[in-house]
C-alpha angles and dihedrals in degrees: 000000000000092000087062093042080056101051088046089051088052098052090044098050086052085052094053089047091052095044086050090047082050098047095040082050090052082223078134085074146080094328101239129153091272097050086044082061100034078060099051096054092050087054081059087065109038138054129018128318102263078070101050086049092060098045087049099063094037086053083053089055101051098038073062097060096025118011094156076061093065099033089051081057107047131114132181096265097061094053081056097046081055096050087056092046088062095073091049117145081235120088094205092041086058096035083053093042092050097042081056094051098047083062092054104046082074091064114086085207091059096035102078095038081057099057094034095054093051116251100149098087101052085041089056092043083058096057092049102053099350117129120267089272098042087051099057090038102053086043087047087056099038088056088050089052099042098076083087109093090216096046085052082055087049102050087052093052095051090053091261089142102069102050083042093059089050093051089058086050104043104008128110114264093254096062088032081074098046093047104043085048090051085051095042084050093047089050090062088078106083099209094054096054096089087049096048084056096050090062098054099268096141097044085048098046087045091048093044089047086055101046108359106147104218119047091237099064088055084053101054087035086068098040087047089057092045091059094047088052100051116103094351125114093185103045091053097051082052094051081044096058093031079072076247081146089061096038095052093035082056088055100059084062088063135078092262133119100264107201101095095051090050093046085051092048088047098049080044102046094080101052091037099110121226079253103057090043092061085059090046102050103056087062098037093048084043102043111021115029102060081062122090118312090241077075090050098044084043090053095041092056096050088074097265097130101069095046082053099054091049098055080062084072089052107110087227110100090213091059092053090045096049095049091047093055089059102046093045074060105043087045094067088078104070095220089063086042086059095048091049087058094041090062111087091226107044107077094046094033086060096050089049091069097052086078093124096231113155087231090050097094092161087073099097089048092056094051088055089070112008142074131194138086106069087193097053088048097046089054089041086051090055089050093056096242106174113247095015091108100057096039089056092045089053089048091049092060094044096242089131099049082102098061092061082066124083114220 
């Protein structure tokens, strides 16, 4: 008998709790959209979960005709209500928590409640063992929420990096992009990069930039190696030996926007060895440079030039040859022609390599961009070197004294 007096307490008392909820959101009131709504999200609150469930999906119908309406409505308490929504036993409770949530998190309004009210950790949860909607729900929001420098922080520090990576690695295209913009975004904050690189980001972006699906994971991909590589001597000795040069260099030959490669081969010029530049430079003579001179011009501003002119000085032949080679392509847009003036070494170092030594096989390269040395042409022009007539013939009329002169 007391055991079902209190039972009946209890359920009174439940009773008492969800009439109080009804009465402090006004849904007792005229019946108009936004107390529909202001209902809806009570019913979030209160009952079992077989109602929740179907205020849920009823919430989901109307955030498709009139989002602005339930956003208007909410309050704090029902972001948290759908937080907690998100780590139902139900799998359609948690995908329709979760689809509601990724509209919010575009409203500033909504964005910080959701933080605050700590939905990082179910949303990573999601991405780890989530269904295939939940999962590309929860990646879509934390995207949206990673633009703050201090979420990023957070999401690293609820494990949100690694599902994130394998994402990158095993996920649809749809969610690649998501994923690879939320770590790119992540990225931007300088004292999680190592650990970043400790999880496997590099290997990932590389891999995305080579066979990424959409065109906007390869963008991010790039953007997100550039902001590793920013200010970071190890991390760009790790893109450098992950073949990320090649990679990236590979990427300016693409439709992308290109800003973002050129930025990361910027940031890596100046840590890429003598020795790794001789492997580079074969395939990107051989692949990329017979390709458009925005490439070029692309190529010449990330830094390349003055790495090239000084693998003229390797004793290896082929070093010289192969940057000559380069640099006979990129010279053919003036402003890397220019560049190549302006360096105190080029010109010289060019005409340098016109000395007509059997074992100088960078000569006819040379003679593609430089002037100089009568004597070194004349004996180049006996031997037949392609493009050794008409450069001494040039230099005869004094239509090269100019390029003796940096600009």
């Amino acid at each position: 008998m007391q055991s079902d007096l209190d039972s009946l307490s209890a359920k009174i008392d439940l009773s008492l709790k969800d009439c109080g909820l009804l009465m402090k959101t006004d849904v007792l009131g005229e019946v108009t959209q936004s107390i529909q709504v202001r209902e809806l999200l009570a019913r979030l609150q209160i009952g079992h979960l077989e109602s929740k469930r179907k205020a849920l999906e009823q919430l989901v119908e109307v955030m498709r005709d009139d989002e602005k309406a339930v956003i208007t409505a909410l309050v704090r308490t029902n972001v948290a209500s759908l937080v907690q929504l998100m780590t139902a036993t139900s799998q359609s409770v948690r995908e329709n928590a979760v689809t509601v949530i990724c509209s919010l998190a575009e409203s500033e309004k909504c964005e910080n409640w959701l933080v605050s009210e700590n939905a990082l950790p179910p949303l990573v949860r999601l991405l780890e063992s989530g269904s295939h909607v939940a999962k590309e729900r929860a990646v879509t929001t934390l995207q949206r929420l990673s633009f703050s420098s201090e979420t990023s922080r957070l999401i690293v520090g609820n494990g949100g990096v690694s599902p994130l990576i394998k994402i990158c690695k095993t996920g649809d295209s749809v969610s690649q992009a998501a994923s690879a913009c939320t770590l790119k975004n992540i990225a931007s904050v300088p004292e999680v990069r190592q650990k970043l690189a400790e999880q496997g980001i590099v290997k990932a972006m590389i891999n995305l930039l080579n066979c990424g699906v959409l065109m906007g994971s390869k963008e991010y991909a790039a953007e997100c190696l550039q902001n590793l590589t920013n200010s970071n001597e190890a991390l760009r000795r790790l893109v450098i030996s992950e073949n990320g040069v090649q990679t990236l260099l590979a990427y300016l030959d693409g439709p992308l926007p290109q800003e973002p490669g050129v930025a990361a081969i910027r940031n890596l010029v100046g840590s890429v060895s003598v020795e790794i530049y001789f492997k580079i430079i074969p395939s990107l003579v051989h692949d990329r440079m017979a390709t458009s001179n925005e490439t070029k011009r692309m190529i010449g501003e990330s830094g390349c030039i003055p790495l090239l002119i000084r693998m003229f000085e390797a004793k290896e032949n082929g070093a010289r040859e192969v940057a000559a080679q380069a640099i006979a392509s990129l010279v053919t847009v003036p402003r890397n022609c220019r560049e190549v003036k302006r360096d105190e070494k080029g010109v010289m170092s060019l005409v340098m390599l016109l000395e007509p030594s059997p074992s100088n096989s960078a000569k006819k390269y040379a003679v593609s961009v430089s002037g100089g040395a009568v004597g070194y042409l004349n004996k180049l022009e006996e031997l037949e070197v392609p493009g050794s007539k008409k450069l001494l013939e040039r230099i005869e009329k004094g239509k090269l004294k100019s390029l003796f002169s940096r600009k």
